[in-house]
PDB file as gemmi writes it, atoms N, CA and C in Angstrom:
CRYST1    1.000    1.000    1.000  90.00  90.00  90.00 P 1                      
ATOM      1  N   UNK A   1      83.737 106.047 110.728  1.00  0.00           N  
ATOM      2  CA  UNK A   1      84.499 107.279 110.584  1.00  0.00           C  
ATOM      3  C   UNK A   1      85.969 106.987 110.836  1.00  0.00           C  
ATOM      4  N   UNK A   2      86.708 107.471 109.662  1.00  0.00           N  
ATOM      5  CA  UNK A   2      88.584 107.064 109.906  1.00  0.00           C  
ATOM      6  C   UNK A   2      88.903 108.104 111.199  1.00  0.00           C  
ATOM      7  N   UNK A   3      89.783 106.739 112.182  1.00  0.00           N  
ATOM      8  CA  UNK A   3      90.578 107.407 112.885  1.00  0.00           C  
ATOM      9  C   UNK A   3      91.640 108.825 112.542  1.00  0.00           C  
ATOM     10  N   UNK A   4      91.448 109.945 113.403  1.00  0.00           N  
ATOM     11  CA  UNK A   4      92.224 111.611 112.843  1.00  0.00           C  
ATOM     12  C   UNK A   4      93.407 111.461 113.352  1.00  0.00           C  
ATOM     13  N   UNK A   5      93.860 110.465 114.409  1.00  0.00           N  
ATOM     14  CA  UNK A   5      95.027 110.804 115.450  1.00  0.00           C  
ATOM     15  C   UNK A   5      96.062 110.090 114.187  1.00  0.00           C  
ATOM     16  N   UNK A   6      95.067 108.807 113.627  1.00  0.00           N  
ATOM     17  CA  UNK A   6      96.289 108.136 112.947  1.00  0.00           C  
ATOM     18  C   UNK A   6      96.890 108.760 111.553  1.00  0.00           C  
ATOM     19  N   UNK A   7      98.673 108.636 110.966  1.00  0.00           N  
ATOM     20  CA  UNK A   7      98.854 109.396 110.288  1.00  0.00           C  
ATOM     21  C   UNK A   7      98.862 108.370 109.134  1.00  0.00           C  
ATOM     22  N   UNK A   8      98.684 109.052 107.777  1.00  0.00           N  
ATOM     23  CA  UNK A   8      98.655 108.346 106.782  1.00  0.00           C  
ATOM     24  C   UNK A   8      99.138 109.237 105.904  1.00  0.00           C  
ATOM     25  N   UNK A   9      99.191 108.861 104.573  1.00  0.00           N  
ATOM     26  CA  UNK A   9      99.927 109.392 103.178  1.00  0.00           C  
ATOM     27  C   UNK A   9      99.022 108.400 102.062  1.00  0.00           C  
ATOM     28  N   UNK A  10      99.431 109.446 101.245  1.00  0.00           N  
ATOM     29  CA  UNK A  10      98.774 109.347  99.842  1.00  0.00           C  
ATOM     30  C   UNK A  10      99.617 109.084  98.759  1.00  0.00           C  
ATOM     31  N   UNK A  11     100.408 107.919  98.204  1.00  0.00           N  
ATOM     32  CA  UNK A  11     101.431 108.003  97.355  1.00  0.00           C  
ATOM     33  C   UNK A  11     101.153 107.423  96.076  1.00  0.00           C  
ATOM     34  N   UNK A  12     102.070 108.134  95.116  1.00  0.00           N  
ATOM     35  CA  UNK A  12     101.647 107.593  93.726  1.00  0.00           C  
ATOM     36  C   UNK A  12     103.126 106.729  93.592  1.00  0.00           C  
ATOM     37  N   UNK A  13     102.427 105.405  92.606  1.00  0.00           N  
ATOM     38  CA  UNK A  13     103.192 104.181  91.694  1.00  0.00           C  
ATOM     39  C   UNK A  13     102.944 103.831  90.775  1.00  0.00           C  
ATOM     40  N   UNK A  14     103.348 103.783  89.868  1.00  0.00           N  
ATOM     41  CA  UNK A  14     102.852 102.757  88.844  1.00  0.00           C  
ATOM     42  C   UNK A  14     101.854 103.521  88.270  1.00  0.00           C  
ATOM     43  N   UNK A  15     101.559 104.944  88.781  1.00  0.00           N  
ATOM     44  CA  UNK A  15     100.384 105.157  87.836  1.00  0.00           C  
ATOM     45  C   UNK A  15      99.130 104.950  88.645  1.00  0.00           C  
ATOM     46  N   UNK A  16      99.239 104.733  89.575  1.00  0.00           N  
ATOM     47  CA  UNK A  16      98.264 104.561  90.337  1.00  0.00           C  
ATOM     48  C   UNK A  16      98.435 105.244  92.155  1.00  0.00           C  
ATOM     49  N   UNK A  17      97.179 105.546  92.649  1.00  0.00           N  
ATOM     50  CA  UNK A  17      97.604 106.184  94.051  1.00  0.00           C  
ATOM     51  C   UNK A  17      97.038 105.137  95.328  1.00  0.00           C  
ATOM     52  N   UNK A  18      97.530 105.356  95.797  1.00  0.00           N  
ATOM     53  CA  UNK A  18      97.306 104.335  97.257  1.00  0.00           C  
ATOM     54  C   UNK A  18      97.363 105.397  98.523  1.00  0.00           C  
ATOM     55  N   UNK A  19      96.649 104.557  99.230  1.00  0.00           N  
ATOM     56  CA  UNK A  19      96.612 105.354 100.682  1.00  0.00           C  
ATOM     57  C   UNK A  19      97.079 104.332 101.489  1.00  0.00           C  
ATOM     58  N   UNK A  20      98.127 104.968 102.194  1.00  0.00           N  
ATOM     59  CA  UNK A  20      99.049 104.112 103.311  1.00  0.00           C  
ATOM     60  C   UNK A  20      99.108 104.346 104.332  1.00  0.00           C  
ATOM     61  N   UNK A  21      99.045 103.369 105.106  1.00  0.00           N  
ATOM     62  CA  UNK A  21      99.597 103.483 106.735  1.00  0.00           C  
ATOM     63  C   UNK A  21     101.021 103.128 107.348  1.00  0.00           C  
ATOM     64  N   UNK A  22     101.371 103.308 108.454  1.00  0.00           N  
ATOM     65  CA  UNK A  22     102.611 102.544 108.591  1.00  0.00           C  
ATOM     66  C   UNK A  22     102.112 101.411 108.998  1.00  0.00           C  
ATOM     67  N   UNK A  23     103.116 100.366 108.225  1.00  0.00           N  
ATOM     68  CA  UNK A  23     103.530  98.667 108.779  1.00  0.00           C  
ATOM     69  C   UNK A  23     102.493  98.401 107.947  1.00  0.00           C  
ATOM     70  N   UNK A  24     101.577  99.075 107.175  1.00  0.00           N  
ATOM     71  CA  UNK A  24     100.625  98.270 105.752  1.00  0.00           C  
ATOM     72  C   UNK A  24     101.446  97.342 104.343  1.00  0.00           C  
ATOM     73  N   UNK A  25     101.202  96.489 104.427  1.00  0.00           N  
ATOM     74  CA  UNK A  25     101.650  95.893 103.059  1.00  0.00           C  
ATOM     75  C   UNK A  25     100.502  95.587 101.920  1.00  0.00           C  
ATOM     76  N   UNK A  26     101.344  95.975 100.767  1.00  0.00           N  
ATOM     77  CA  UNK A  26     100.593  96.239  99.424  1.00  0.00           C  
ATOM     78  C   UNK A  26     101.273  95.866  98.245  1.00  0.00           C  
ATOM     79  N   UNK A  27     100.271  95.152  97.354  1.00  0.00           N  
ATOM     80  CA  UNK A  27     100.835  95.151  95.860  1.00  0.00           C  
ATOM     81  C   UNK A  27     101.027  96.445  94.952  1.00  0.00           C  
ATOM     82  N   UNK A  28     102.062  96.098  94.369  1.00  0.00           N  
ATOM     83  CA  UNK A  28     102.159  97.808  93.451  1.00  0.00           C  
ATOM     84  C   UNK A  28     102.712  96.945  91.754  1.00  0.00           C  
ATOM     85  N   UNK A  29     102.721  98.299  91.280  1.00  0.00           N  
ATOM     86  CA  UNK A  29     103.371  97.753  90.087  1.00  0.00           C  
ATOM     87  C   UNK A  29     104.579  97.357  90.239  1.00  0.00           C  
ATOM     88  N   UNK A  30     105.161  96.732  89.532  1.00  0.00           N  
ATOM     89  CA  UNK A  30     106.936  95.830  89.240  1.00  0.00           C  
ATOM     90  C   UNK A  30     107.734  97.029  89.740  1.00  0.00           C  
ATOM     91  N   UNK A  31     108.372  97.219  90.461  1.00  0.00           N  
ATOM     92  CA  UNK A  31     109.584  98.298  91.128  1.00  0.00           C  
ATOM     93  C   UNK A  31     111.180  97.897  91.131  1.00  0.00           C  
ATOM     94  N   UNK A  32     111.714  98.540  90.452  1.00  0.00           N  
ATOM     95  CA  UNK A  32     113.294  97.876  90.502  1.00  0.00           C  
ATOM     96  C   UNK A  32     113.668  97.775  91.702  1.00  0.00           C  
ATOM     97  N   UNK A  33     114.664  97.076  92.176  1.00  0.00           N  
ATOM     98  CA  UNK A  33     115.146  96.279  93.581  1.00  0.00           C  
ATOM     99  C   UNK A  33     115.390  95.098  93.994  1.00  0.00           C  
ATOM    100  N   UNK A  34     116.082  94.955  94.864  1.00  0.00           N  
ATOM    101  CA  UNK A  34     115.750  93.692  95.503  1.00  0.00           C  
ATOM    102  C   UNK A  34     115.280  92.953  96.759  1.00  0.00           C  
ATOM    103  N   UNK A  35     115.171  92.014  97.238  1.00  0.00           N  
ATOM    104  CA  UNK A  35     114.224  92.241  97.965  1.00  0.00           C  
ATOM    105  C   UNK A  35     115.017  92.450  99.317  1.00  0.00           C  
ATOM    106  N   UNK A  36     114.293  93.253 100.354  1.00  0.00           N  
ATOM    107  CA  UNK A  36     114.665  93.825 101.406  1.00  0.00           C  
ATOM    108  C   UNK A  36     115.585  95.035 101.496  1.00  0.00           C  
ATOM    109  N   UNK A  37     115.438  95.745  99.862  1.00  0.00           N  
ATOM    110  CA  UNK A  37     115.950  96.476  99.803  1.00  0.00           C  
ATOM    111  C   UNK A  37     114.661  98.016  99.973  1.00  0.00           C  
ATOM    112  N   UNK A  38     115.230  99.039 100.809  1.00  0.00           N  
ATOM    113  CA  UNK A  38     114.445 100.583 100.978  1.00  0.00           C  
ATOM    114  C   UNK A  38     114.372 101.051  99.856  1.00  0.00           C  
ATOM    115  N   UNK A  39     113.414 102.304  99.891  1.00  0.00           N  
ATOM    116  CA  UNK A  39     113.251 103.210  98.650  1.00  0.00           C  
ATOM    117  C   UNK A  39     112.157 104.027  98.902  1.00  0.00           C  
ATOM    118  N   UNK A  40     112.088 105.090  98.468  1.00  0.00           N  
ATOM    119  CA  UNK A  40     111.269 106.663  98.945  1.00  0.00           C  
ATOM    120  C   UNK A  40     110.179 106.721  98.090  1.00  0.00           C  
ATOM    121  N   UNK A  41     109.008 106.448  98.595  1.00  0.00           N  
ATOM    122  CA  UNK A  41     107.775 106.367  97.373  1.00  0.00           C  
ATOM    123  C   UNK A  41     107.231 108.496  97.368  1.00  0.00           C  
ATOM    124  N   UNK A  42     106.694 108.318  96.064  1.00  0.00           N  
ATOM    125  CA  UNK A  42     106.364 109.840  95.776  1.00  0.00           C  
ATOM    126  C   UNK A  42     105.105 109.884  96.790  1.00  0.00           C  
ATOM    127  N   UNK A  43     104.997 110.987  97.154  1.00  0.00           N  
ATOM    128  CA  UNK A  43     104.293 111.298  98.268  1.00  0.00           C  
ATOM    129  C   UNK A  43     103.033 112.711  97.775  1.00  0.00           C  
ATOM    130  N   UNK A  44     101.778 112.470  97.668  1.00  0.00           N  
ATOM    131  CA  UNK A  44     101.210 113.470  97.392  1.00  0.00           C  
ATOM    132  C   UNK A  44      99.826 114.352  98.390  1.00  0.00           C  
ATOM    133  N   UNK A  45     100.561 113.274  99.631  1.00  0.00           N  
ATOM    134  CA  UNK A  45      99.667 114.005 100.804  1.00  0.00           C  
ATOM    135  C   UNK A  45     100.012 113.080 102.249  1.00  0.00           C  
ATOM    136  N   UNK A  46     100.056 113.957 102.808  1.00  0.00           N  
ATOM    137  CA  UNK A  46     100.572 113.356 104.301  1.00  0.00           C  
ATOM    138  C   UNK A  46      98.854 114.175 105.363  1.00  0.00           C  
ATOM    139  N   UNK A  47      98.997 113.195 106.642  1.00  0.00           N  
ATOM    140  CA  UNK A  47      97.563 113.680 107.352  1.00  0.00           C  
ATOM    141  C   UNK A  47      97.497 112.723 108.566  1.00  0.00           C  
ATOM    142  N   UNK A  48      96.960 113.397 109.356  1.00  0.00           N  
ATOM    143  CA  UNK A  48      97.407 112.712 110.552  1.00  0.00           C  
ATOM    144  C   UNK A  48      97.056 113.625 111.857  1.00  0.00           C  
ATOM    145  N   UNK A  49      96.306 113.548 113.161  1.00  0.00           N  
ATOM    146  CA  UNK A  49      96.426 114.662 113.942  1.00  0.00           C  
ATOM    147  C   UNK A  49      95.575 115.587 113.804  1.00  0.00           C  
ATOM    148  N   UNK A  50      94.446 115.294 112.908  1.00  0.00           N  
ATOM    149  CA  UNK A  50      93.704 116.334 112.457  1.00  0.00           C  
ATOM    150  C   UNK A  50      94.194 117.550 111.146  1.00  0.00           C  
ATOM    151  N   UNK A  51      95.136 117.099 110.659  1.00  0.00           N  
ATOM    152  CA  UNK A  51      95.413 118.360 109.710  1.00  0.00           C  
ATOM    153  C   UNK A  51      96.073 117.675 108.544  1.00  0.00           C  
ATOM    154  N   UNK A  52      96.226 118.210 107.342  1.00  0.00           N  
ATOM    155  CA  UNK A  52      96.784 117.639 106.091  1.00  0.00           C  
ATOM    156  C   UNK A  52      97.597 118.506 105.759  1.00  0.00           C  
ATOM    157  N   UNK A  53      98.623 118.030 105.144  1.00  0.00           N  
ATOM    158  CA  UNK A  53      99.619 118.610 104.041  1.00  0.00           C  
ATOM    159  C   UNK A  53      99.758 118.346 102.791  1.00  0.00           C  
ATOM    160  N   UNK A  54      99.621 119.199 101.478  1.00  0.00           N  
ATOM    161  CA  UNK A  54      99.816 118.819 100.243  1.00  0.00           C  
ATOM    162  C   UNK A  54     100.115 119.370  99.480  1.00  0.00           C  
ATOM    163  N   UNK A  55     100.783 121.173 100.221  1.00  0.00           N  
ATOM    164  CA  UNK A  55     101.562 121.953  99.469  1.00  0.00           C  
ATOM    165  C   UNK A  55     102.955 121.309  98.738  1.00  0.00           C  
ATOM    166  N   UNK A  56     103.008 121.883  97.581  1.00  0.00           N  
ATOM    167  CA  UNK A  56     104.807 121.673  97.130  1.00  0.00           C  
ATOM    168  C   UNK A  56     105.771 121.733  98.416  1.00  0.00           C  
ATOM    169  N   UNK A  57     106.172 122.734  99.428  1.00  0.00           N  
ATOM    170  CA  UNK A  57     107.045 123.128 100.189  1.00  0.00           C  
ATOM    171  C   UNK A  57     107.414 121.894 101.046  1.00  0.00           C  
ATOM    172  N   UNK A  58     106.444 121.310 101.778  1.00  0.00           N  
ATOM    173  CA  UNK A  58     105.696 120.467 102.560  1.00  0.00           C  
ATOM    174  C   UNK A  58     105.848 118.964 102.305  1.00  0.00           C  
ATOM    175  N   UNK A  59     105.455 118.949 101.090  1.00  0.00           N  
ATOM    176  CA  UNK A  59     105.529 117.590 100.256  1.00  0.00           C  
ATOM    177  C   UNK A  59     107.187 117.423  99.886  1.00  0.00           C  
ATOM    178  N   UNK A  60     107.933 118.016  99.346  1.00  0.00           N  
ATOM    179  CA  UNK A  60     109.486 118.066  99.449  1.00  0.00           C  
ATOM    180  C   UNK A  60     110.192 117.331 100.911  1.00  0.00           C  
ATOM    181  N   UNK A  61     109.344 118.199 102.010  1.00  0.00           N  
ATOM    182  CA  UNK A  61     109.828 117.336 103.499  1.00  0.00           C  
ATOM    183  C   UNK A  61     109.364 116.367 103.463  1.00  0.00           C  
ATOM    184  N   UNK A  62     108.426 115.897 102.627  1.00  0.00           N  
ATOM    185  CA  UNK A  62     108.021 114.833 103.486  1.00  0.00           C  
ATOM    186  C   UNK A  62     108.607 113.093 103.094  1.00  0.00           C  
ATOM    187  N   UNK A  63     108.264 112.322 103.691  1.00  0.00           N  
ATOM    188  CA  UNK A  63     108.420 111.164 102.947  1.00  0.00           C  
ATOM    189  C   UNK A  63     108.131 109.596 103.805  1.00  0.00           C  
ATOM    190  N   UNK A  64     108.089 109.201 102.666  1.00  0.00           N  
ATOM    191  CA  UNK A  64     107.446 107.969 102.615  1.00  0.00           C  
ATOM    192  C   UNK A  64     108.304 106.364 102.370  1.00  0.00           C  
ATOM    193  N   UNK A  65     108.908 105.964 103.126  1.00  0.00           N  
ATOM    194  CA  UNK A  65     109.887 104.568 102.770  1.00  0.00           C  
ATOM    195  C   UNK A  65     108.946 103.152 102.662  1.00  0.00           C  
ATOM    196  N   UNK A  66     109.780 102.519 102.417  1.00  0.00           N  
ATOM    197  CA  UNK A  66     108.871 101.336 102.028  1.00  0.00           C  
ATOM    198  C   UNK A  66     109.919 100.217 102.124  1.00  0.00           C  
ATOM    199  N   UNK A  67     109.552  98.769 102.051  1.00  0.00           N  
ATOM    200  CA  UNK A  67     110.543  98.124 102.046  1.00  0.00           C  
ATOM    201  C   UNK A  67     110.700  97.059 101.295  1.00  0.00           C  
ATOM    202  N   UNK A  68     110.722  96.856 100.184  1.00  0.00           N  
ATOM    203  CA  UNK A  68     110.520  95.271  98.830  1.00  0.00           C  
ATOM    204  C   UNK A  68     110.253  94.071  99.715  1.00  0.00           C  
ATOM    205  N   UNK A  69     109.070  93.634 100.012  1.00  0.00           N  
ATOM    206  CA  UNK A  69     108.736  92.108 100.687  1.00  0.00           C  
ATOM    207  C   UNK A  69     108.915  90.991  99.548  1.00  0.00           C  
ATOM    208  N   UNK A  70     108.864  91.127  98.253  1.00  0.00           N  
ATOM    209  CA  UNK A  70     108.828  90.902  97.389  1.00  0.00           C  
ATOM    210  C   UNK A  70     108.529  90.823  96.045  1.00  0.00           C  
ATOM    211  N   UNK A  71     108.902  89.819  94.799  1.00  0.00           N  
ATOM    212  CA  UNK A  71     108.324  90.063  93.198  1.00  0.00           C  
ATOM    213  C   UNK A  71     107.446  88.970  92.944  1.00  0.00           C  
ATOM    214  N   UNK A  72     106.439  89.428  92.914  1.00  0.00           N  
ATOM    215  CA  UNK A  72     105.165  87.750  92.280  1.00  0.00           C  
ATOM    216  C   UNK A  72     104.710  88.719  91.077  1.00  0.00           C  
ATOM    217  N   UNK A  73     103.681  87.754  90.590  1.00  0.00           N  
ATOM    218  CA  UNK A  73     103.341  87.857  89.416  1.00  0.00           C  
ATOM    219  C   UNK A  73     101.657  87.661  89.676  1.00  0.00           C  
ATOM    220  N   UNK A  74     101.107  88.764  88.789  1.00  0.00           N  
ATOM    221  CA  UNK A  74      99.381  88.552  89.326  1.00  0.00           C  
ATOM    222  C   UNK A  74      98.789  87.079  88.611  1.00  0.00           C  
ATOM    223  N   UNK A  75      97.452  87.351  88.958  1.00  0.00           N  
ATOM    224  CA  UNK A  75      96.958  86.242  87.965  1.00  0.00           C  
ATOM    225  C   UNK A  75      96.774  86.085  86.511  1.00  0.00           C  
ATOM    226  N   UNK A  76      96.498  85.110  86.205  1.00  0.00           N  
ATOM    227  CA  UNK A  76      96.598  84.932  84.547  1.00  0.00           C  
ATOM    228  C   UNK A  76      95.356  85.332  83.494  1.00  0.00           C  
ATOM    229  N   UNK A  77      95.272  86.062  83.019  1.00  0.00           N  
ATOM    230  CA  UNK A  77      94.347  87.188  82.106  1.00  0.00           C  
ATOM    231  C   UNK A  77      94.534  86.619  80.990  1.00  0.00           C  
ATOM    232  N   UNK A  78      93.198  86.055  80.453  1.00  0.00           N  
ATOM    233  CA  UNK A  78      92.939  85.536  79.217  1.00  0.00           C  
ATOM    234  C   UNK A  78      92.279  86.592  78.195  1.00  0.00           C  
ATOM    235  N   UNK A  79      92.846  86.960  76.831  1.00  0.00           N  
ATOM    236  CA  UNK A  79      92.183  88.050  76.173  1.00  0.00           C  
ATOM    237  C   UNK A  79      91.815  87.163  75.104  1.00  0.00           C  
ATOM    238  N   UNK A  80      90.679  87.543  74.929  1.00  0.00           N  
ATOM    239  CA  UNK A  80      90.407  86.432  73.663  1.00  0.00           C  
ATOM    240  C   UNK A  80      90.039  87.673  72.378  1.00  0.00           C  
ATOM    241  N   UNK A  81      90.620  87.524  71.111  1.00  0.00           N  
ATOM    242  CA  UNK A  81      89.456  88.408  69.969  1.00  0.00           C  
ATOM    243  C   UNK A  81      89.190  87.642  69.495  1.00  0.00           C  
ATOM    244  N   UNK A  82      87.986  88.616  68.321  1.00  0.00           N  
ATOM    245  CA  UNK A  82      87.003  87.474  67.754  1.00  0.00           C  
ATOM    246  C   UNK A  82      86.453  88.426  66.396  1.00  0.00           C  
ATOM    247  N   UNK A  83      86.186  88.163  65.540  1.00  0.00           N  
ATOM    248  CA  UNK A  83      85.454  88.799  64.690  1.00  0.00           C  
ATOM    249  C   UNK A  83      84.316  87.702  64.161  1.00  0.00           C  
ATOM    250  N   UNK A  84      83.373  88.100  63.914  1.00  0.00           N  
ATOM    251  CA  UNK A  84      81.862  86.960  63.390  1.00  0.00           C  
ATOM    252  C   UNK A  84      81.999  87.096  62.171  1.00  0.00           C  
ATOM    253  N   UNK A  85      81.752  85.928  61.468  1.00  0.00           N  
ATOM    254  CA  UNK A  85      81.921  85.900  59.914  1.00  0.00           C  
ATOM    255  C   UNK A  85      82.685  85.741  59.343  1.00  0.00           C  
ATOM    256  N   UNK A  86      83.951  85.842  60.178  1.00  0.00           N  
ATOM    257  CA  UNK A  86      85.742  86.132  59.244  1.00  0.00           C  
ATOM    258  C   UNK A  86      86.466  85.079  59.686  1.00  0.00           C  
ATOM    259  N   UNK A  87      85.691  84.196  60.531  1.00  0.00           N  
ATOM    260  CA  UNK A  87      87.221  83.032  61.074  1.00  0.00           C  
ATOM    261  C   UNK A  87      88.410  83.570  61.505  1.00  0.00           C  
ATOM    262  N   UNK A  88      88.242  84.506  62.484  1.00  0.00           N  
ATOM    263  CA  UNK A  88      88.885  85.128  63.112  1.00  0.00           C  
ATOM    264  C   UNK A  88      88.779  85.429  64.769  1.00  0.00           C  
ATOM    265  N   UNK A  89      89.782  84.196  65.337  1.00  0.00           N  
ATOM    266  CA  UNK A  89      90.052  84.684  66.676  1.00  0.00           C  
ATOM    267  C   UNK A  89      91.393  84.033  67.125  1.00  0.00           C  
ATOM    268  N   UNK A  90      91.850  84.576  67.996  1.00  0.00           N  
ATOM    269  CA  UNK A  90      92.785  84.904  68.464  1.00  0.00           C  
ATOM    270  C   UNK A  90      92.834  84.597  70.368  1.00  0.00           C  
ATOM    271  N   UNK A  91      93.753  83.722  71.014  1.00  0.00           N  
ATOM    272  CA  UNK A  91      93.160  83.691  72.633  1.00  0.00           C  
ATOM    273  C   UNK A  91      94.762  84.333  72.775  1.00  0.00           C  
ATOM    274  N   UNK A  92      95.559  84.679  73.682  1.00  0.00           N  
ATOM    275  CA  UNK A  92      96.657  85.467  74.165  1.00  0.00           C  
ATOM    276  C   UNK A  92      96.142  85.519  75.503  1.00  0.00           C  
ATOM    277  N   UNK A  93      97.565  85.386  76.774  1.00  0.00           N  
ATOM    278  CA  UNK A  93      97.246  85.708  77.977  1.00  0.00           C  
ATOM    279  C   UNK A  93      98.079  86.596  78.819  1.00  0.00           C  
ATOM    280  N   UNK A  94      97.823  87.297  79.894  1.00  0.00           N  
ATOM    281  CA  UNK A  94      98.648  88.149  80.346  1.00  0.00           C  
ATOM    282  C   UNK A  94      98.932  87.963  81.775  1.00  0.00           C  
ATOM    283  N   UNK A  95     100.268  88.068  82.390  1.00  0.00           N  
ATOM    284  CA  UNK A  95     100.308  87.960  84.050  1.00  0.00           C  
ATOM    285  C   UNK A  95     100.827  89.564  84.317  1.00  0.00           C  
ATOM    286  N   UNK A  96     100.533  90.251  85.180  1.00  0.00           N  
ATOM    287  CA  UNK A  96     101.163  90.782  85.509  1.00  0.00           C  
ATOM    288  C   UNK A  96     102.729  90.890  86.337  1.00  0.00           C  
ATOM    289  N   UNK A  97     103.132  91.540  86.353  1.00  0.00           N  
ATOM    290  CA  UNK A  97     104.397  91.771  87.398  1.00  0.00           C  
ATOM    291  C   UNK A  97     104.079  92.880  88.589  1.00  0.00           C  
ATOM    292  N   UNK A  98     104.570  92.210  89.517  1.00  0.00           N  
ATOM    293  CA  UNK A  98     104.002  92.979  90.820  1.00  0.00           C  
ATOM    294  C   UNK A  98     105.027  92.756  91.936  1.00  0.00           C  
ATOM    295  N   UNK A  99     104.735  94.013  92.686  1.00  0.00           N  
ATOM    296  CA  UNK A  99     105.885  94.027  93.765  1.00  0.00           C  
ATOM    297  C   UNK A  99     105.751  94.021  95.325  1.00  0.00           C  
ATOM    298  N   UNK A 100     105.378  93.263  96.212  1.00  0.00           N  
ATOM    299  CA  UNK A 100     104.963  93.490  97.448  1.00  0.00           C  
ATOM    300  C   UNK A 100     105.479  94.308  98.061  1.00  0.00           C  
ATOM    301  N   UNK A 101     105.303  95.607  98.664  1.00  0.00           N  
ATOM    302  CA  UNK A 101     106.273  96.207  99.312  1.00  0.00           C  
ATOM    303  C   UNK A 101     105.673  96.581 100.792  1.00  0.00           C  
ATOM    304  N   UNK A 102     106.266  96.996 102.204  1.00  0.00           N  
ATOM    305  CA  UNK A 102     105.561  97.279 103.189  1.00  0.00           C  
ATOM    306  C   UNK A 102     106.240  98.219 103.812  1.00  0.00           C  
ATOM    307  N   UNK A 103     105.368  99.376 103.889  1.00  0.00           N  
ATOM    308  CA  UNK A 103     105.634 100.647 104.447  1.00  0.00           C  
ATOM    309  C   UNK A 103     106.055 100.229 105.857  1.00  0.00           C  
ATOM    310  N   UNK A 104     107.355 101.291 106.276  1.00  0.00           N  
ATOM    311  CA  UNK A 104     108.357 101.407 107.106  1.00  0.00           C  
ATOM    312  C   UNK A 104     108.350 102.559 107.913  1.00  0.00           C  
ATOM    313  N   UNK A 105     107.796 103.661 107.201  1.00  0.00           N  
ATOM    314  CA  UNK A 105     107.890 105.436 107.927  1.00  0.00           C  
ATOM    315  C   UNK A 105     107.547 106.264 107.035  1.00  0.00           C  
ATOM    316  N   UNK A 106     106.415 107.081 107.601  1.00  0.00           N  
ATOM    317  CA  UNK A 106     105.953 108.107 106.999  1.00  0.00           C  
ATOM    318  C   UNK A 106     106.645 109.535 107.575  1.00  0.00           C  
ATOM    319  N   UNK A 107     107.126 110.177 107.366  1.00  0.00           N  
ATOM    320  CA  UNK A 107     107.430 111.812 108.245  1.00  0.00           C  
ATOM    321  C   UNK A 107     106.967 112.278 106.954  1.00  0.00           C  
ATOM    322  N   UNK A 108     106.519 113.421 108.164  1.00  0.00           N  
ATOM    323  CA  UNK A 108     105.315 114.431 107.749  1.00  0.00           C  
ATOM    324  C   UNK A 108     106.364 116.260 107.408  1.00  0.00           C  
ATOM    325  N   UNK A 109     107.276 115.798 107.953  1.00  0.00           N  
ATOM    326  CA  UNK A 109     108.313 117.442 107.168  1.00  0.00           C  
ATOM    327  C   UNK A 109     107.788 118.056 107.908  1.00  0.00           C  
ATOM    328  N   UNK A 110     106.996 118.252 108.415  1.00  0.00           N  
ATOM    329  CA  UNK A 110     106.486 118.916 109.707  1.00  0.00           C  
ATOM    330  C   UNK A 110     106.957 119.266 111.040  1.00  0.00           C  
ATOM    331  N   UNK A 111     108.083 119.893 111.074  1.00  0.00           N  
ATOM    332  CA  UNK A 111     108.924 120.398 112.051  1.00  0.00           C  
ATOM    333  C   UNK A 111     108.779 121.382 112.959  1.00  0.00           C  
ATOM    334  N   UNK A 112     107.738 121.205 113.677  1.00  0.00           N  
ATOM    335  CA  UNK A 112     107.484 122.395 114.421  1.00  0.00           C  
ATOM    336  C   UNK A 112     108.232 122.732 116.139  1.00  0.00           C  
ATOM    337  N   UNK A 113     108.791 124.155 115.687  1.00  0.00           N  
ATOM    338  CA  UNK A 113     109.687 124.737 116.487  1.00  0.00           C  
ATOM    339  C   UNK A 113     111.130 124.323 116.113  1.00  0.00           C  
ATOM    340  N   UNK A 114     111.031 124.299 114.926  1.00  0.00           N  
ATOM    341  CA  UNK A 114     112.186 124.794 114.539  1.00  0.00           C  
ATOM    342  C   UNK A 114     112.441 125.482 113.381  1.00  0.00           C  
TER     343      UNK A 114                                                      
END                                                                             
């Protein structure tokens, strides 16, 4: 059962969503920057303490930094086509581009008493 006290976020990249902690490091898609440079990832849920946030109002406060650890490149993806009968194939390969980045601070916009 996930720890409730600890806070986490839900952010989208690349097209894809991740669930983060603070001081977690993760591959994402290729992100402009350089390295050791900050930047505010989109945020589509903050939680932590027993309670969640994922209203619009809420989500505006909130946010999510991160910090470029660095740019590698995934592994190498071989696509092969082929058609039977036609003397037809084709091999092509693909690397991705990828960006290490490692969360720095989550705030939750959550300002209470004031």
């Amino acid at each position: 059962m996930p720890d409730t006290t600890e806070t986490y976020a839900v952010i989208k990249t690349g097209g894809k969503q991740y669930r983060v902690i603070e001081g977690q490091t993760l591959l994402v898609e290729r992100l402009t920057g350089d390295e050791g440079s900050k930047l505010d990832l989109e945020t589509l849920l903050v939680a932590g303490g027993g309670d969640a946030s994922f209203d619009a109002a809420s989500l505006k406060k909130a946010t999510v930094q991160a910090e470029i650890v660095g740019h590698e490149r995934g592994p190498k993806l071989r696509v092969f086509k082929f058609k039977p009968k036609r003397g037809y194939k084709r091999r092509t390969g693909h690397r991705q581009e990828l960006t290490r980045i490692r969360v720095i601070g989550i705030g939750s916009g959550n300002q209470k008493g004031s």
